[in-house]
DSSP file (Angstrom, degrees, kcal/mol; ACC not computed):
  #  RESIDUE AA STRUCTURE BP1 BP2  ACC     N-H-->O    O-->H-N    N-H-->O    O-->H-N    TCO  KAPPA ALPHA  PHI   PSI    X-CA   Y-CA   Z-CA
    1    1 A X     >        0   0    0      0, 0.0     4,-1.1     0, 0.0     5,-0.1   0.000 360.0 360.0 360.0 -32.5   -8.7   34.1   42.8
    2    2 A X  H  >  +     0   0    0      2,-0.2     4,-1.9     1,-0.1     0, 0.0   0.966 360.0  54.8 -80.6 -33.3  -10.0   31.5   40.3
    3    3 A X  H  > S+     0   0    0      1,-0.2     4,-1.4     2,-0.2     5,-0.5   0.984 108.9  53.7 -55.8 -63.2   -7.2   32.6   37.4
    4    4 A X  H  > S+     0   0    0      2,-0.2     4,-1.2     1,-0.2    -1,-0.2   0.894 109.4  46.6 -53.3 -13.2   -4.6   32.0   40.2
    5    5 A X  H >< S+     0   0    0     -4,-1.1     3,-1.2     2,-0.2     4,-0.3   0.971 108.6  50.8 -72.3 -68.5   -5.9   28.6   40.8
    6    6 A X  H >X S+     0   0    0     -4,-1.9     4,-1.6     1,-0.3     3,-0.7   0.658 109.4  52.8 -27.2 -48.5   -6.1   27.6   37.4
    7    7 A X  H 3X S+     0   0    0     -4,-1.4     4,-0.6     1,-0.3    -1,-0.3   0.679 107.7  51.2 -93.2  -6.5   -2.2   28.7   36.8
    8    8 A X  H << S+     0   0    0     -3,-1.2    -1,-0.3    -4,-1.2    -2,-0.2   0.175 112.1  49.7 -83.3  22.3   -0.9   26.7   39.7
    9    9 A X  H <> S+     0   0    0     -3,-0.7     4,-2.9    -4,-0.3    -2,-0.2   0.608 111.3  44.4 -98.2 -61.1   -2.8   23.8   38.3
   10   10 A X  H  X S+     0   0    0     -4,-1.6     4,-0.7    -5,-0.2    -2,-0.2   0.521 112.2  52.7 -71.8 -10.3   -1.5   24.1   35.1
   11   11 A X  H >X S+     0   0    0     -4,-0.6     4,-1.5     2,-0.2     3,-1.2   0.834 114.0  44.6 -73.2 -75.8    2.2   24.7   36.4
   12   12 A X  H >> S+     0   0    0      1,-0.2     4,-3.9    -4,-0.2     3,-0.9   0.779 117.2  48.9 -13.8 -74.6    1.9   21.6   38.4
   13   13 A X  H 3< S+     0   0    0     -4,-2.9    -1,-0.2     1,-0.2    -2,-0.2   0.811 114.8  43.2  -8.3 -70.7    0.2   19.8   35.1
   14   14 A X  H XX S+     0   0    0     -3,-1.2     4,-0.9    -4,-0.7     3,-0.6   0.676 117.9  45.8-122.3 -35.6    2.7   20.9   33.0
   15   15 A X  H XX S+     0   0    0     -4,-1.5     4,-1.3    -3,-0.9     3,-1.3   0.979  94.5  67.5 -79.3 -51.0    6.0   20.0   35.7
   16   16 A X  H 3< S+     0   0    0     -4,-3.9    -1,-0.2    -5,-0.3    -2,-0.1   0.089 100.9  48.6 -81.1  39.9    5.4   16.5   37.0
   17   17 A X  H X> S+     0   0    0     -2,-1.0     3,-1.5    -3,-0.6     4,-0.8   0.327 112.1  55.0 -95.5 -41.5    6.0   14.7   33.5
   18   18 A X  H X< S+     0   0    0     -3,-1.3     3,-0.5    -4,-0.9     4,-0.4   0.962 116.1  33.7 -61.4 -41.7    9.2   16.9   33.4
   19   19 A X  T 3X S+     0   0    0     -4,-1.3     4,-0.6     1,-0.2    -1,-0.3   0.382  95.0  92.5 -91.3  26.1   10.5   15.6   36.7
   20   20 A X  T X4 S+     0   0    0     -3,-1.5     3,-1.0    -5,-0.2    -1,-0.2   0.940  83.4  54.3 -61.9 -40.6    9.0   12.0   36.2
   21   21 A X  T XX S+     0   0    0     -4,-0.8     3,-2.8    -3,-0.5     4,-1.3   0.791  92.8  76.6 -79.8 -33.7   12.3   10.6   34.6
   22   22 A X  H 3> S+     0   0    0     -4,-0.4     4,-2.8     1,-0.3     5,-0.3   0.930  78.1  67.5 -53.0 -28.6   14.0   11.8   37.4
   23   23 A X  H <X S+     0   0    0     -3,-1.0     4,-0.6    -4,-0.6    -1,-0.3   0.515  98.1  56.0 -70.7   6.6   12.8    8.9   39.6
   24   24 A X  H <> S+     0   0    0     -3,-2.8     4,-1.8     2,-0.1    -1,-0.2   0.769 101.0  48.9 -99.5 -34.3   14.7    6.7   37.9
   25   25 A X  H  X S+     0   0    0     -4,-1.3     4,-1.1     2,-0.2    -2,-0.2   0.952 116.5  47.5 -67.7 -72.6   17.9    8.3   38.1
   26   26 A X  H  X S+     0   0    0     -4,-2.8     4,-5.2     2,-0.2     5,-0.3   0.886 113.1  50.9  -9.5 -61.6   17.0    8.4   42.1
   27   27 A X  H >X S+     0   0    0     -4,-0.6     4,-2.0    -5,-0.3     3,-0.5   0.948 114.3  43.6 -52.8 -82.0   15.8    4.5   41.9
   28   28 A X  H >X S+     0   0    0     -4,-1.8     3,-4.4     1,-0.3     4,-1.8   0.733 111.4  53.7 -35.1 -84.1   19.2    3.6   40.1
   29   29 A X  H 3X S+     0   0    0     -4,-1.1     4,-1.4     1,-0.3     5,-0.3   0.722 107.3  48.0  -9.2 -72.4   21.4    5.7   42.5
   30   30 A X  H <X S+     0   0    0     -4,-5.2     4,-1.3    -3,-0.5     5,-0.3   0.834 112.6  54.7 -71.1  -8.0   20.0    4.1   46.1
   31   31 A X  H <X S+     0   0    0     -3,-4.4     4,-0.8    -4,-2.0    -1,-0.3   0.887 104.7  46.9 -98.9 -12.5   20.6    0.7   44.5
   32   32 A X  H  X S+     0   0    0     -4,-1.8     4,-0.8    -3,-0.3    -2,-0.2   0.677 114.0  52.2 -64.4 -13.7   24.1    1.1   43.6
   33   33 A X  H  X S+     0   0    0     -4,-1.4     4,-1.0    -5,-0.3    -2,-0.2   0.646 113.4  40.6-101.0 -24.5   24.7    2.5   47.1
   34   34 A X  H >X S+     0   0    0     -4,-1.3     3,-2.1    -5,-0.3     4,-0.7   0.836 111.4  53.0 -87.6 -78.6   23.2   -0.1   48.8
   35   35 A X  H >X S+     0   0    0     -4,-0.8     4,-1.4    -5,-0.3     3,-0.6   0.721 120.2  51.4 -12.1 -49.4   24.9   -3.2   46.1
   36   36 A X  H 3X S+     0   0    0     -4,-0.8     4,-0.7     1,-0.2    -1,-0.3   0.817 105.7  43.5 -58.1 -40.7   27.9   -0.9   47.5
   37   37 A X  H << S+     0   0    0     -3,-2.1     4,-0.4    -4,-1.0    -1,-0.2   0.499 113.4  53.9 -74.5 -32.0   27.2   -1.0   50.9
   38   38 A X  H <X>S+     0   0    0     -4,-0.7     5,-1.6    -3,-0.6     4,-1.2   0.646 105.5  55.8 -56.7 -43.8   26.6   -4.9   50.6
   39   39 A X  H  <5S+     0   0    0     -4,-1.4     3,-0.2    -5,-0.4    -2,-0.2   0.884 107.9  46.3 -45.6 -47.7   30.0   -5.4   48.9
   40   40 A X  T  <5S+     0   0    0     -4,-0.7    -1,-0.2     1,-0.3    -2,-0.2   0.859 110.2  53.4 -87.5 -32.2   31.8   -3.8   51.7
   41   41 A X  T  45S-     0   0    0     -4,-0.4    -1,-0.3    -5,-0.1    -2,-0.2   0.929 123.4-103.0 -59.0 -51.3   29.8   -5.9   54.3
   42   42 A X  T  <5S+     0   0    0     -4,-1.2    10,-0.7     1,-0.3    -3,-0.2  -0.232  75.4 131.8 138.1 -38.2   30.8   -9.2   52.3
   43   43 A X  B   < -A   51   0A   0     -5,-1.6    -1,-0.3     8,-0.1     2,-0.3  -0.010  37.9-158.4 -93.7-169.1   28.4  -10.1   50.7
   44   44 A X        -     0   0    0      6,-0.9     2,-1.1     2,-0.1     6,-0.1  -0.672  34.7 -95.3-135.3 147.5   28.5  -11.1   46.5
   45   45 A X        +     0   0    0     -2,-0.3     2,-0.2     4,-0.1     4,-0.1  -0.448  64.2 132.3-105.3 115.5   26.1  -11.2   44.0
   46   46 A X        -     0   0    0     -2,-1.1     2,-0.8     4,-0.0    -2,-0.1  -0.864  64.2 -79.2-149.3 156.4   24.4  -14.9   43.5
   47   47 A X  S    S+     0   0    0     -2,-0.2     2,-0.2     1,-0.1    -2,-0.0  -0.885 131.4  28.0 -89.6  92.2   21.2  -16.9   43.2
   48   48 A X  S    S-     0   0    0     -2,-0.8     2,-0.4     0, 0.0    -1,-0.1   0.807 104.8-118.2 -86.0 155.4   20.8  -16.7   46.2
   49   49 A X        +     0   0    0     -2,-0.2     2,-0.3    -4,-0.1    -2,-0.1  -0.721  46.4 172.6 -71.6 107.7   22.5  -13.6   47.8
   50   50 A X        -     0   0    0     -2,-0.4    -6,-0.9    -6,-0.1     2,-0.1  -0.963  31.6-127.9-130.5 161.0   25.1  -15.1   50.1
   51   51 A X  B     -A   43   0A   0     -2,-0.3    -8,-0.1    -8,-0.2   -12,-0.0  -0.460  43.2 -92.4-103.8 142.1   27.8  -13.4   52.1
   52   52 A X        -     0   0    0    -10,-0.7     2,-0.4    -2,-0.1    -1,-0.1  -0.284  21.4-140.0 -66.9 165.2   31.5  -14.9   51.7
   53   53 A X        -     0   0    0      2,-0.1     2,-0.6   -11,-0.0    -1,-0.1  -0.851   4.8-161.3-116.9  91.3   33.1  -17.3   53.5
   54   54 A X        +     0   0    0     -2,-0.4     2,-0.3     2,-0.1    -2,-0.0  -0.478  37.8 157.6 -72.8 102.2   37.0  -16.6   54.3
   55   55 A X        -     0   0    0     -2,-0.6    -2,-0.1     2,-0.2    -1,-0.0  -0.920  45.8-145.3-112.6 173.3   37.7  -20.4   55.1
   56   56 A X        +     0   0    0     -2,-0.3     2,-0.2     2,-0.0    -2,-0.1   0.088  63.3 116.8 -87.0   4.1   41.2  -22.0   54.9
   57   57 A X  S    S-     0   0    0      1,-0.0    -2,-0.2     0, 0.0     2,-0.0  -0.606  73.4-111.8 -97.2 139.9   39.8  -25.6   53.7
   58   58 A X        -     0   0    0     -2,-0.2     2,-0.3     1,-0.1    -2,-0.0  -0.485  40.7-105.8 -63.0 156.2   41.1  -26.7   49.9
   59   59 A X              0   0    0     -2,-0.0    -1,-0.1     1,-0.0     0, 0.0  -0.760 360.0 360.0 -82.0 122.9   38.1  -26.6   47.5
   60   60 A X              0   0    0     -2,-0.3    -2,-0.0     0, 0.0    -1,-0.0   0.532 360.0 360.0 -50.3 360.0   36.8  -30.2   46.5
């Protein structure tokens, strides 16, 4: 019983470096779908994030 502990410890060990990088790829992903999702809503990307304005007034 204690060798099967030991190799599901050391598979664990030995996997969560391999998937680490993956959370990055993850990260990236849900913020391009939301920046996407933002787009379609209006809004634009500025310091500060503010949503366009369709007006009909000439620009000073």
């Amino acid at each position: 019983m204690k060798i099967k502990r030991i190799i599901c410890v050391g598979l664990l060990l030995s996997v969560v470096p391999a998937l680490s990088g993956c959370w990055y790829v993850v990260a990236g992903g849900a913020g391009a779908y939301g920046g996407y999702k933002m787009k379609q809503k209006g809004y634009t990307l500025q310091n500060p994030i503010a949503k366009e304005k369709n007006t009909t007034e000439p620009s000073k």
